[in-house]
C-alpha positions as CSV (number, residue, x, y, z in Angstrom):
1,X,-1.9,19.1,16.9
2,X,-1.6,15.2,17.1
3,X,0.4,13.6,14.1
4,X,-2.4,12.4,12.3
5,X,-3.6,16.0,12.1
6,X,-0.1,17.7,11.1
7,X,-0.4,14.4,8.1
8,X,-4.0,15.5,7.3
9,X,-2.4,19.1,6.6
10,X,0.3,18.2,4.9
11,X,-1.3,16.1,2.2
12,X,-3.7,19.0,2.0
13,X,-1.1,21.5,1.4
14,X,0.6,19.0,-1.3
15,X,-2.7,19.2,-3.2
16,X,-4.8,16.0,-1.7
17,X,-8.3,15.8,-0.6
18,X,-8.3,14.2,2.8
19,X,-11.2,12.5,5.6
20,X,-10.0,11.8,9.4
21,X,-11.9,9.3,10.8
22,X,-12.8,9.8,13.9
23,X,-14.6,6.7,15.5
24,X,-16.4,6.4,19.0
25,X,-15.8,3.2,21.2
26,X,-17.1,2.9,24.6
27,X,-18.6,5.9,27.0
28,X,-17.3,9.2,25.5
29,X,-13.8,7.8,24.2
30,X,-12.9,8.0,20.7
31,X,-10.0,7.0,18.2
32,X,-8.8,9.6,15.4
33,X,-8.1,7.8,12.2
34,X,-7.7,6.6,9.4
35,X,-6.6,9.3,7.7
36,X,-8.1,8.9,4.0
37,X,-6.5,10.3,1.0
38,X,-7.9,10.3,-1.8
39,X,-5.5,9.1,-4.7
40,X,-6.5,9.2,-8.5
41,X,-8.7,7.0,-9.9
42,X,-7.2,3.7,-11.9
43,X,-7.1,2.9,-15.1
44,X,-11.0,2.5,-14.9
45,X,-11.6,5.3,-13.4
46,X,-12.2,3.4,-10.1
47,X,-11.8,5.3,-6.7
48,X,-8.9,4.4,-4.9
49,X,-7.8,6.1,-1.3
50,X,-4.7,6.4,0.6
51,X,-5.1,5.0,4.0
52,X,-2.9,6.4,6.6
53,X,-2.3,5.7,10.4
54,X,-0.2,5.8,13.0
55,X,1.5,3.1,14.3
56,X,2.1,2.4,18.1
57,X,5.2,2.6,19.5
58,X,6.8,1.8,22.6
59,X,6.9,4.5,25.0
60,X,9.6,6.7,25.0
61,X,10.6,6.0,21.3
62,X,11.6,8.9,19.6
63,X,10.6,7.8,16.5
64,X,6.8,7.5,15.2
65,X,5.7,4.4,12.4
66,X,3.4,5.9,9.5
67,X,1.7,3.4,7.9
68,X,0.3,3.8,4.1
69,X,-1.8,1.5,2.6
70,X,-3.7,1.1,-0.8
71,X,-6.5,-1.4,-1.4
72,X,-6.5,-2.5,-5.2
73,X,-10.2,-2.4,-6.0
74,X,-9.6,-5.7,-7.3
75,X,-12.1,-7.9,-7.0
76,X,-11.4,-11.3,-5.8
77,X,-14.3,-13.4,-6.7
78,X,-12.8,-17.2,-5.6
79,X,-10.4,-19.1,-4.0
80,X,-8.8,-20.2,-7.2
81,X,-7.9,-16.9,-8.7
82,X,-6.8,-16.0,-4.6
83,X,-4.3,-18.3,-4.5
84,X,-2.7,-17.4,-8.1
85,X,-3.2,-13.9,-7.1
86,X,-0.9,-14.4,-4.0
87,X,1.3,-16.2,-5.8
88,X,1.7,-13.1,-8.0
89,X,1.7,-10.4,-5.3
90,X,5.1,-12.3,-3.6
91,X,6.7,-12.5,-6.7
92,X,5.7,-8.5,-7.6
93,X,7.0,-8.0,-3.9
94,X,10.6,-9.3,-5.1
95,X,10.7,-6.0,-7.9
96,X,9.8,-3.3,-5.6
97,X,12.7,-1.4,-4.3
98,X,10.3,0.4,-2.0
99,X,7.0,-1.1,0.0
100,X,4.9,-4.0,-0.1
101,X,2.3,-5.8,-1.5
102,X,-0.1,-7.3,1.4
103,X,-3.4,-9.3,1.9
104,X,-5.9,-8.7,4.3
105,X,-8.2,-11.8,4.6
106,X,-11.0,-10.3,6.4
107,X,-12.0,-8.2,3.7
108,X,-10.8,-9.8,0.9
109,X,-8.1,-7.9,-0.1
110,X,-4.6,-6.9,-1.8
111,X,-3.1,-3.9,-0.7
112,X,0.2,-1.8,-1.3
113,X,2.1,-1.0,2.0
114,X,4.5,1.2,3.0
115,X,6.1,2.6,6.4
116,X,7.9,5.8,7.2
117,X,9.6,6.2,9.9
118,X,10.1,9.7,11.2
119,X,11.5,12.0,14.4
120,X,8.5,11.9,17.1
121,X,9.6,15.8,17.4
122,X,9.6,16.1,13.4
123,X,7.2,15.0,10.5
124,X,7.6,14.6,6.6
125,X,7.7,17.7,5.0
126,X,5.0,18.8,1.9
127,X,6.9,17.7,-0.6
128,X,7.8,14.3,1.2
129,X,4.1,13.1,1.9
130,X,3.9,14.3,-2.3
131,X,6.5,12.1,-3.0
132,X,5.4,9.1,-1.2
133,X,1.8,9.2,-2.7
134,X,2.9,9.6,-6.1
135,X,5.4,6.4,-5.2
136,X,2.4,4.5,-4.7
137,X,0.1,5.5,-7.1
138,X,3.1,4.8,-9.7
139,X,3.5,1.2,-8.0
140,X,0.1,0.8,-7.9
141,X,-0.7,2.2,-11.3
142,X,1.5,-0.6,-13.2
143,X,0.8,-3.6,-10.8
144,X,-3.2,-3.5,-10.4
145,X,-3.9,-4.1,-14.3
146,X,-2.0,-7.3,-13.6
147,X,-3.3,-8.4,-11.2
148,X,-7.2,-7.3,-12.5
149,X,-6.3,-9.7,-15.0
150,X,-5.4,-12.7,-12.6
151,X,-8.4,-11.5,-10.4
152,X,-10.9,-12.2,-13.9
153,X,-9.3,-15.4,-14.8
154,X,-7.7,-14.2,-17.8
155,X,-4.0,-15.5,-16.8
156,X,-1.8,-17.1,-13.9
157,X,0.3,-16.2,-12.1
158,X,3.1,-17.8,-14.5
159,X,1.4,-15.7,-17.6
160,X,2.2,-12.7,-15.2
161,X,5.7,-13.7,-14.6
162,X,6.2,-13.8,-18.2
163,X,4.5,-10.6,-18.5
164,X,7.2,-9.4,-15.9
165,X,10.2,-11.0,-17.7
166,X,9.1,-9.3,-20.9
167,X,8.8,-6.1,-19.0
168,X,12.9,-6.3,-18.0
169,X,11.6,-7.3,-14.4
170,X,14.0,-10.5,-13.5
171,X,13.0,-12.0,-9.9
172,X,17.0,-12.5,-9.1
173,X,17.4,-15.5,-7.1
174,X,17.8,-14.4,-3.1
175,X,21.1,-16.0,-2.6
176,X,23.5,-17.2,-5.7
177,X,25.9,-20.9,-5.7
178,X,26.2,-22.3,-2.9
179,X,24.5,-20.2,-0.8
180,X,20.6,-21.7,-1.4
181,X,21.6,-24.9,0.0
């Protein structure tokens, strides 16, 4: 059973519906995944999906990368609202204890990240993979309004700092006194 596989499983056990991707490239080779998970819908009621792959690692490694991502479905309709968007995402980056906020230019696109690292030998159990998903969709829940609203042109990304300020979520300095110089 390859990893992606014993994944695929696993999220179905914890209650997920799931797609592995299989796609053909050259004569008679083909790569398994993504792994699609289907996450619950936002708040308005748009379809979002777990993407999940395996990452390479270098041979011998005992340990294998999982990568989890979640596209926003926000739509990013110029290069104005882009750049205030980003601006946003790096500061959102600086209150997450767990993951990332990414941007994938080819699609348009934000994106919550996350990696786990397990045992090649071992994998997340059930209640693990559970865990992680809900992690995102929580992340993901609260951040995407916010940035829907930076996406429309309704604020900047200094309205959504405020918003974040007024939501207890201080972006602490990285280094205090002297230490910035």
């Amino acid at each position: 059973m390859t990893r992606l596989t014993a994944l695929q499983a696993g999220f179905e056990r914890a209650g997920f519906e799931t797609n592995l991707i299989e796609t053909e490239f050259g004569e008679g080779q083909t790569a398994r995944g993504p792994l699609i998970v289907t996450m619950q819908s936002d708040y308005l009621d748009r379809e979002r999906a777990l993407l999940v792959e395996k990452l390479p690692t270098d041979e011998g490694d005992p340990f294998t990368l999982i990568h989890l991502r979640l596209v926003y479905p926000t739509v990013i309709e110029n290069e104005e609202t882009l750049a205030e968007l980003l601006r946003a995402v790096f500061a959102l980056n600086r209150t997450l204890p767990l993951g990332h906020n990414g941007f994938c230019e080819d699609t348009p696109a934000i994106y919550f990240g996350y990696t786990l690292t397990v045992r090649e030998t071992d994998g997340p159990s059930d209640e693990e993979l559970e865990e992680i998903a809900r992690m995102i969709e929580f992340f993901t829940s609260w951040q995407g309004p916010l940035l829907d609203r930076i996406a429309r042109g309704e604020i900047d990304s200094e309205d959504a700092l405020a918003d974040l300020k007024e939501r207890g979520l201080i972006l602490r300095p990285l280094f205090f006194g002297d230490q910035a110089a």
